[in-house]
C-alpha positions in Angstrom: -25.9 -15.8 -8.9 -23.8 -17.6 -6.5 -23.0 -16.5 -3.0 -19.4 -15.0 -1.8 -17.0 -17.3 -0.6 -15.1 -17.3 2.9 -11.5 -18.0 2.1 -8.2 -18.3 4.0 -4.5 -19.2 3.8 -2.3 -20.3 6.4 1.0 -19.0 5.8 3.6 -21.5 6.6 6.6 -20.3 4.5 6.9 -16.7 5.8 9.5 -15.7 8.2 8.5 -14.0 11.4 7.7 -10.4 11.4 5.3 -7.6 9.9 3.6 -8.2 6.3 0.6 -6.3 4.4 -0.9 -8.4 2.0 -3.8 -7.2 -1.1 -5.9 -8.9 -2.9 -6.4 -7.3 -6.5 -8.5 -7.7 -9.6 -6.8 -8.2 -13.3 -5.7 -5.0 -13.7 -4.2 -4.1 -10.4 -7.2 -2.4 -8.6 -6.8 -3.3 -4.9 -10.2 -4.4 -3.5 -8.8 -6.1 0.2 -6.1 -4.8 2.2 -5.0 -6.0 5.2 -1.6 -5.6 7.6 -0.8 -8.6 10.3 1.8 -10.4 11.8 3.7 -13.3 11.4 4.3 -15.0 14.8 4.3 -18.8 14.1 4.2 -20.7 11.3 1.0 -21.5 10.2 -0.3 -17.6 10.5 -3.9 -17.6 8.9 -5.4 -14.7 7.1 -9.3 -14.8 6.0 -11.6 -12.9 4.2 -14.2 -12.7 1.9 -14.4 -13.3 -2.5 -17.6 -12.7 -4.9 -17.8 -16.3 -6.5 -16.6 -16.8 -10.0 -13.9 -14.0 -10.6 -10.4 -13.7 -10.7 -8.5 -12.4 -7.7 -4.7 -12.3 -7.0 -3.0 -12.3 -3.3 0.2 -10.5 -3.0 2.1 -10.4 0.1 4.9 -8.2 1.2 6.9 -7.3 4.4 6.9 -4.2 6.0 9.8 -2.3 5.7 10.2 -0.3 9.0 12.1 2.5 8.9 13.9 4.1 12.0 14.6 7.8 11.9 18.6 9.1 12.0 
């Protein structure tokens, strides 16, 4: 059995602002969740995979709502 693997993406194409991003097994179960912000290009996001399966990263901005 191999060891997990440290991982990271630096985020160069993303505009500035607020984003959550997941990480998710075939079947859509979310196993990493994690909010940050987008202040420069180049943002970096880490974490942590099992070796040898299949994961998925999906990022999406935070829609912040103000009340009427």
């Amino acid at each position: 059995m191999q060891e997990p693997r440290e991982m990271g993406v630096e985020l160069f194409l993303l505009k500035l602002g607020e984003y959550e991003s997941y990480l998710t097994r075939p079947g859509g179960r979310i196993v990493f969740r994690q909010r940050f912000t987008v202040i420069d290009p180049g943002t970096r996001l880490e974490f942590v995979l099992p070796s040898q399966q299949l994961f998925q990263l999906k990022i999406h901005p935070v829609i912040q709502v103000t009340p009427n």
